[in-house]
VOPAGU-2260 file (C-alpha; in pm, 1 decimal, decimal comma):
REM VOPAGU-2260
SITE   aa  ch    i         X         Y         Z
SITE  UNK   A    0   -3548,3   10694,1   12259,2
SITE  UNK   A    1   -3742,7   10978,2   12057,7
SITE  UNK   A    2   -3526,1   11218,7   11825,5
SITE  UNK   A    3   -3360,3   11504,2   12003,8
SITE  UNK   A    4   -3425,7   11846,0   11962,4
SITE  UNK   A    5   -3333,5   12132,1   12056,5
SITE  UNK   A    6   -3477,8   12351,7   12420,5
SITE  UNK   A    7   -3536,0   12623,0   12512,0
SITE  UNK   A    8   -3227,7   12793,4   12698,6
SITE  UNK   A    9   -2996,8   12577,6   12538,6
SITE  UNK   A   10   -2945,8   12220,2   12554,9
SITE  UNK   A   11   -3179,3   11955,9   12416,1
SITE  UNK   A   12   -3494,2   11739,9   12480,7
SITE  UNK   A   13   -3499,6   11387,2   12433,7
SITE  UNK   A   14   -3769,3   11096,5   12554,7
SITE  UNK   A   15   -3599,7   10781,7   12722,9
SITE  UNK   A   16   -3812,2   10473,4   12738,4
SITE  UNK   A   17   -3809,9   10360,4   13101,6
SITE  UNK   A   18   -3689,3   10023,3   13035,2
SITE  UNK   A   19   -3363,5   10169,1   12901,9
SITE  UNK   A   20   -3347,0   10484,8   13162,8
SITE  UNK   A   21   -3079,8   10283,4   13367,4
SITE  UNK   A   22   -2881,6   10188,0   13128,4
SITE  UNK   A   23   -2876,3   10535,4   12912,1
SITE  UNK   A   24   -2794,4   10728,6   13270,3
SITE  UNK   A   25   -2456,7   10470,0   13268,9
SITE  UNK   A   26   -2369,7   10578,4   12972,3
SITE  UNK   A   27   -2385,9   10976,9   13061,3
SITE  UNK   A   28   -2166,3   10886,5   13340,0
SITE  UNK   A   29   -1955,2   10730,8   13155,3
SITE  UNK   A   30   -1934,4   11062,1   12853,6
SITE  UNK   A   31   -1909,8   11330,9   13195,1
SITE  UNK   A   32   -1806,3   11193,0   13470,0
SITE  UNK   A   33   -1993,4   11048,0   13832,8
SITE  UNK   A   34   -2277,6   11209,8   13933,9
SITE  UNK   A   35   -2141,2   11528,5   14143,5
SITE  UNK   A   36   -2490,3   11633,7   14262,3
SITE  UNK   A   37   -2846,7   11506,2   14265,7
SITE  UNK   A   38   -3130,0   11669,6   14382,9
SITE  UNK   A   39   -3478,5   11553,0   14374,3
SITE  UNK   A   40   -3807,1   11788,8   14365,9
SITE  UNK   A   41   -4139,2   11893,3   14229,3
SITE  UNK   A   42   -4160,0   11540,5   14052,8
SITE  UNK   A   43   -3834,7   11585,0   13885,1
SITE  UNK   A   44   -3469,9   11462,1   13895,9
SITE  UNK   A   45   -3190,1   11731,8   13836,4
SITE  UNK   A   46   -2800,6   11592,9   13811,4
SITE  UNK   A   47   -2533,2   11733,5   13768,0
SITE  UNK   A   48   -2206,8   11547,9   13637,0
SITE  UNK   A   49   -1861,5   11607,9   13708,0
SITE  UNK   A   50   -1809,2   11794,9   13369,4
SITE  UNK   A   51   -2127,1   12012,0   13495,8
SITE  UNK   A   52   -2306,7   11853,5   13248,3
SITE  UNK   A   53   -2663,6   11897,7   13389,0
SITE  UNK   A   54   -2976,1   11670,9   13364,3
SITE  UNK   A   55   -3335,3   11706,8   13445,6
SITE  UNK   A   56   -3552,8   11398,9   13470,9
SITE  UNK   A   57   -3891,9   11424,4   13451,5
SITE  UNK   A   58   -4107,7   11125,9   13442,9
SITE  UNK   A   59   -4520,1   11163,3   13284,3
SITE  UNK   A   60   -4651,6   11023,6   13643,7
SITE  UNK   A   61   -4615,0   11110,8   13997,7
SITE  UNK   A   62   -4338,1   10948,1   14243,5
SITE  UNK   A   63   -4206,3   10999,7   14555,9
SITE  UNK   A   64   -3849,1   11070,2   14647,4
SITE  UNK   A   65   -3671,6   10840,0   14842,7
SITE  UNK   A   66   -3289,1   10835,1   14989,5
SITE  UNK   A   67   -3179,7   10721,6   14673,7
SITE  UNK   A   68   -3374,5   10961,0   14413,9
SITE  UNK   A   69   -3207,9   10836,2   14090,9
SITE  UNK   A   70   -3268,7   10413,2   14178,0
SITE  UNK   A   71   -3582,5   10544,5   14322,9
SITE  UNK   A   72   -3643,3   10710,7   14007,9
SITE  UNK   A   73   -3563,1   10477,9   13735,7
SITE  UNK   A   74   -3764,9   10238,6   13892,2
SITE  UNK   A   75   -4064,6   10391,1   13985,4
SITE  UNK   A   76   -4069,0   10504,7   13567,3
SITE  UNK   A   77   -4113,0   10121,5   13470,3
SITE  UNK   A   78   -4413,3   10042,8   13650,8
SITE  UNK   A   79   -4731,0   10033,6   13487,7
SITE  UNK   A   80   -4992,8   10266,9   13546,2
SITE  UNK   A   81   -5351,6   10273,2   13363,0
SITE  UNK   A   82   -5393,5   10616,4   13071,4
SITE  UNK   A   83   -5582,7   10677,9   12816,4
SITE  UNK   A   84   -5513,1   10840,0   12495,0
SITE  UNK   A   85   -5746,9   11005,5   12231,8
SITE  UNK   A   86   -5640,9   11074,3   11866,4
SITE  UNK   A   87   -5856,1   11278,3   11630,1
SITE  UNK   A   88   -5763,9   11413,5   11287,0
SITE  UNK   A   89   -6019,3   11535,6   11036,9
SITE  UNK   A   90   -6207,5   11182,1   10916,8
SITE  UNK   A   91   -6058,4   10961,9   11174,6
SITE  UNK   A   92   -6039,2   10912,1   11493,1
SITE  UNK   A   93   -5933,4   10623,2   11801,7
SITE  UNK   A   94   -5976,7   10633,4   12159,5
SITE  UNK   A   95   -5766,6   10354,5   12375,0
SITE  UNK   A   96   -5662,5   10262,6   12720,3
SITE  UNK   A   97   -5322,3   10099,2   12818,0
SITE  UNK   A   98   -5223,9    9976,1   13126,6
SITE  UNK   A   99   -4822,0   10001,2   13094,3
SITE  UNK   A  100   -4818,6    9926,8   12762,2
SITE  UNK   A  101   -5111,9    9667,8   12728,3
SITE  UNK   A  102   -5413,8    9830,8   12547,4
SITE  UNK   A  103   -5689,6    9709,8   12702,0
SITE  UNK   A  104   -5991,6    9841,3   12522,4
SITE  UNK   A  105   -5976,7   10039,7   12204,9
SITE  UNK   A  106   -6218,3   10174,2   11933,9
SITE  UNK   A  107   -6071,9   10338,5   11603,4
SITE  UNK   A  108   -6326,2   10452,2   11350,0
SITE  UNK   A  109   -6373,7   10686,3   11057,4
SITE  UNK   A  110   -6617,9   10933,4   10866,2
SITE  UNK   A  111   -6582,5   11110,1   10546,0
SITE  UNK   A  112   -6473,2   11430,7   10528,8
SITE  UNK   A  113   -6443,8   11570,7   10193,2
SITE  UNK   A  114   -6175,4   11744,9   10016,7
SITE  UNK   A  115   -6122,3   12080,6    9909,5
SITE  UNK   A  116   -6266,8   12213,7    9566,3
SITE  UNK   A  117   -6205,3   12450,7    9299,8
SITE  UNK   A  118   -6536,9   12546,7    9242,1
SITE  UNK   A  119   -6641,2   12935,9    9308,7
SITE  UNK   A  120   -6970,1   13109,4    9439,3
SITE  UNK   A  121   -7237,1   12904,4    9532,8
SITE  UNK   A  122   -7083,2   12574,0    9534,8
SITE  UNK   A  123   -6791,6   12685,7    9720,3
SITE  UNK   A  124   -7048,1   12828,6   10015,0
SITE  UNK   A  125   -7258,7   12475,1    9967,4
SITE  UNK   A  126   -6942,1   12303,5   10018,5
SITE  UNK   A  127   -6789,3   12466,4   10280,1
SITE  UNK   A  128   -7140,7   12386,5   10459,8
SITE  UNK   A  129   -7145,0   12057,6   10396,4
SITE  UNK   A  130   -6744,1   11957,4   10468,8
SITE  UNK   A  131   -6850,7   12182,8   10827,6
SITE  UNK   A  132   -7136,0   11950,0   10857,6
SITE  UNK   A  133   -6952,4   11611,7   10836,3
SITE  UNK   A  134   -6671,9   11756,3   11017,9
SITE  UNK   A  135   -6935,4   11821,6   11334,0
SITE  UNK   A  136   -7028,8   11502,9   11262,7
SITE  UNK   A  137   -6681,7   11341,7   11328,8
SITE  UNK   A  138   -6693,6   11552,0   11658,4
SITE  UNK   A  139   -6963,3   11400,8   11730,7
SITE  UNK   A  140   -6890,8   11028,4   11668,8
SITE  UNK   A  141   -6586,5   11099,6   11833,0
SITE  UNK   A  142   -6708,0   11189,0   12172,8
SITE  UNK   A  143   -6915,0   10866,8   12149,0
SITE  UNK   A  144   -6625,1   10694,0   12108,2
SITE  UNK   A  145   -6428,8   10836,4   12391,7
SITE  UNK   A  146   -6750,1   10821,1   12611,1
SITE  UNK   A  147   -6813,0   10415,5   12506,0
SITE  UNK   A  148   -6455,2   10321,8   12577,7
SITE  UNK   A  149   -6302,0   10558,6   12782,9
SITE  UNK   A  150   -6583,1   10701,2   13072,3
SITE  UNK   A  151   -6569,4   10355,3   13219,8
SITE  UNK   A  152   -6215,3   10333,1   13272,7
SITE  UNK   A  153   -6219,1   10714,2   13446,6
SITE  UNK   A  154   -6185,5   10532,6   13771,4
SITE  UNK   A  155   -5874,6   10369,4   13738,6
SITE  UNK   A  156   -5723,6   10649,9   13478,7
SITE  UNK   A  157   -5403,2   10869,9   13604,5
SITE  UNK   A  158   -5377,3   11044,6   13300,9
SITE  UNK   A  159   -5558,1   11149,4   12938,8
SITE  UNK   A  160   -5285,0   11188,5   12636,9
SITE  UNK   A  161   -5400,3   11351,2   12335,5
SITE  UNK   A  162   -5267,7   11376,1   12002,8
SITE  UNK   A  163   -5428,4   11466,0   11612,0
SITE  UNK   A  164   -5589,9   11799,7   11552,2
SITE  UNK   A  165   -5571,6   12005,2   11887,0
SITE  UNK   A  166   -5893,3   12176,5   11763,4
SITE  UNK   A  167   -6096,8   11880,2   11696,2
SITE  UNK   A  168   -5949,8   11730,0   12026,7
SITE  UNK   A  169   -6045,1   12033,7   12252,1
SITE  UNK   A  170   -6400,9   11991,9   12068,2
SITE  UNK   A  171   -6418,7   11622,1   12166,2
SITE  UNK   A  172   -6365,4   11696,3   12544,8
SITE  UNK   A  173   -6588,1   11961,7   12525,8
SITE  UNK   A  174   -6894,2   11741,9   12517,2
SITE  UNK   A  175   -7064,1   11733,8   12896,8
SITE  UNK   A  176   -6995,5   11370,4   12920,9
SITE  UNK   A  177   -6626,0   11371,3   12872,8
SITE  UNK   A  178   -6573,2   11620,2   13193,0
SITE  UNK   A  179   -6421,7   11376,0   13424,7
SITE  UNK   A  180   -6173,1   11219,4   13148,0
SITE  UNK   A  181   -6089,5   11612,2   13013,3
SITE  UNK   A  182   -5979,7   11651,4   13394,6
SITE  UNK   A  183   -5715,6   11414,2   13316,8
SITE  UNK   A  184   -5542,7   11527,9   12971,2
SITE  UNK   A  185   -5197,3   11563,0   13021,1
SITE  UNK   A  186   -4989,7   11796,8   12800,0
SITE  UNK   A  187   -4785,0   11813,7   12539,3
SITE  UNK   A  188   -5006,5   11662,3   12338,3
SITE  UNK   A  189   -4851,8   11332,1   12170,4
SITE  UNK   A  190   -4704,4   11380,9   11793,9
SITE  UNK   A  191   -4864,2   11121,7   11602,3
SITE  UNK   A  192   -4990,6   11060,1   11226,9
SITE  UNK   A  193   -5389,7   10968,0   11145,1
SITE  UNK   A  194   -5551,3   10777,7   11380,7
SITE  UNK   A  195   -5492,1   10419,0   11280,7
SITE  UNK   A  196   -5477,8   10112,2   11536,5
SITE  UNK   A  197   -5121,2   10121,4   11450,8
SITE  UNK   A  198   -5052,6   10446,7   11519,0
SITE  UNK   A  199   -5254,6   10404,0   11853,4
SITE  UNK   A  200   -5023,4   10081,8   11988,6
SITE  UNK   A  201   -4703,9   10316,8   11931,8
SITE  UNK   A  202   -4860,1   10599,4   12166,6
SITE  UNK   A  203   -4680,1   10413,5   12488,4
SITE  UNK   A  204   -4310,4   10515,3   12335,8
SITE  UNK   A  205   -4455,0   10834,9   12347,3
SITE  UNK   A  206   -4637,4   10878,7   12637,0
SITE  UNK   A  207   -4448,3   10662,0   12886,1
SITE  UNK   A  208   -4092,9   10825,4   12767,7
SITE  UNK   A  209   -3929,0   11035,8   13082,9
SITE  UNK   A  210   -3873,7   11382,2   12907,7
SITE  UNK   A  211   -3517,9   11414,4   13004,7
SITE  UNK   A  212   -3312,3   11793,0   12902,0
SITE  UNK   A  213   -2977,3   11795,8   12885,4
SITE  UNK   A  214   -2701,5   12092,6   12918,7
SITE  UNK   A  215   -2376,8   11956,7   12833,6
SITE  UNK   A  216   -2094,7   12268,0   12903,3
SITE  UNK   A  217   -2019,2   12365,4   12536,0
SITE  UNK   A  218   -2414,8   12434,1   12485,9
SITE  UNK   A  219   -2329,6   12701,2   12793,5
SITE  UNK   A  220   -2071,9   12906,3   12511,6
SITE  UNK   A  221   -1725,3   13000,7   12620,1
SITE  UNK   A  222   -1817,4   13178,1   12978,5
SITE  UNK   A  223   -1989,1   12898,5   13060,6
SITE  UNK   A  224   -2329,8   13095,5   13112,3
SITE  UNK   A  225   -2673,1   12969,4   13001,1
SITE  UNK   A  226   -2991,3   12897,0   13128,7
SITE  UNK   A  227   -2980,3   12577,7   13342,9
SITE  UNK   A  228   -3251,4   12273,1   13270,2
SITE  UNK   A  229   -3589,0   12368,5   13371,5
């Protein structure tokens, strides 16, 4: 479960790993009461519990509603379905695809990029150039990356998740070749740290995790009034 925090309208965000959704929705019928109300639509899940606590479920890929939404639900968030994912910070970078949470073919690499300086005039323009230079150059690299070990999986790709420098990233997919995988990218884009081959196996917690907001009725104040999940 990723830390939660608070949303917009009241209430809070959380991620819930699908293997645990089950379980985790006992558990909120157990703190508010049966499930009152369910109603499934536009990809999403909203409950409401007996206290009027209200939930929205929202899972990162498609499904289709059934006559039982919730089992329908929970289970069609643990199957596995094929994504890619593309980090890039400044120096670093690593391009992967995952089917469920297998990685399957993966690339992480790095360039320098040097650091600021105190020097003035002159060598404060040269190096500005050059740190712009190597920086393009990581751009660069990257997008060779992504189009070595990601292009061929476009096929069999639902999704693109992104994560690193947002700049950098919308750089990388700007490149001609990575068209059909920039079709894909999915937002928001994943919070992670540099692009290590560490950092790239924990992406599935993130990616995979059904964004779930809660309302519980004291986040409504004392009239009971607030904006509802959405």
């Amino acid at each position: 479960m990723t830390r939660p925090r608070p949303a917009s309208g009241g209430g809070r965000r959380l991620g819930i790993a699908p293997e645990r959704l089950g379980r985790w929705l006992d558990g909120v019928a157990g703190r508010h009461g049966p499930f009152a109300d369910v109603q499934a639509s536009d990809g999403t899940v909203r409950i409401t519990c007996a206290d009027t606590t209200v939930l929205r479920l929202r899972a990162p890929f498609g499904w289709i509603p059934g006559p039982a939404p919730v089992a329908g639900f929970t289970a069609a968030a643990r199957e596995p379905h094929r994504a890619a994912v593309l980090l890039v910070r400044r120096g670093r970078w690593a391009a992967g695809v995952f089917d469920g949470e297998e990685l399957v073919a993966s690339k992480v690499d790095s360039r320098l990029v040097q650091g600021r300086t105190a020097a003035g005039g002159w060598s404060q323009q040269r190096f500005a150039r050059r740190r712009g230079n190597q920086t393009d150059a990581v751009v660069a690299h990257a997008a060779d990356t992504a189009a070595r070990v990601l292009l061929p999986h476009t096929g069999a790709l639902e999704a693109l998740f992104t994560g690193g420098d947002r700049g950098l990233v919308d750089e990388v997919l700007a490149d001609p070749r990575l068209r059909p995988l920039a079709a894909l990218r999915r937002e928001p884009a994943l919070d992670v740290g540099d692009p290590t081959k560490a950092v790239l196996l924990t992406t599935p917690r993130l990616f995979r995790a059904i964004d779930v907001h809660i309302v519980e009725p004291g986040d409504r104040g004392p009239g009971g009034a607030g904006e509802q999940p959405g």
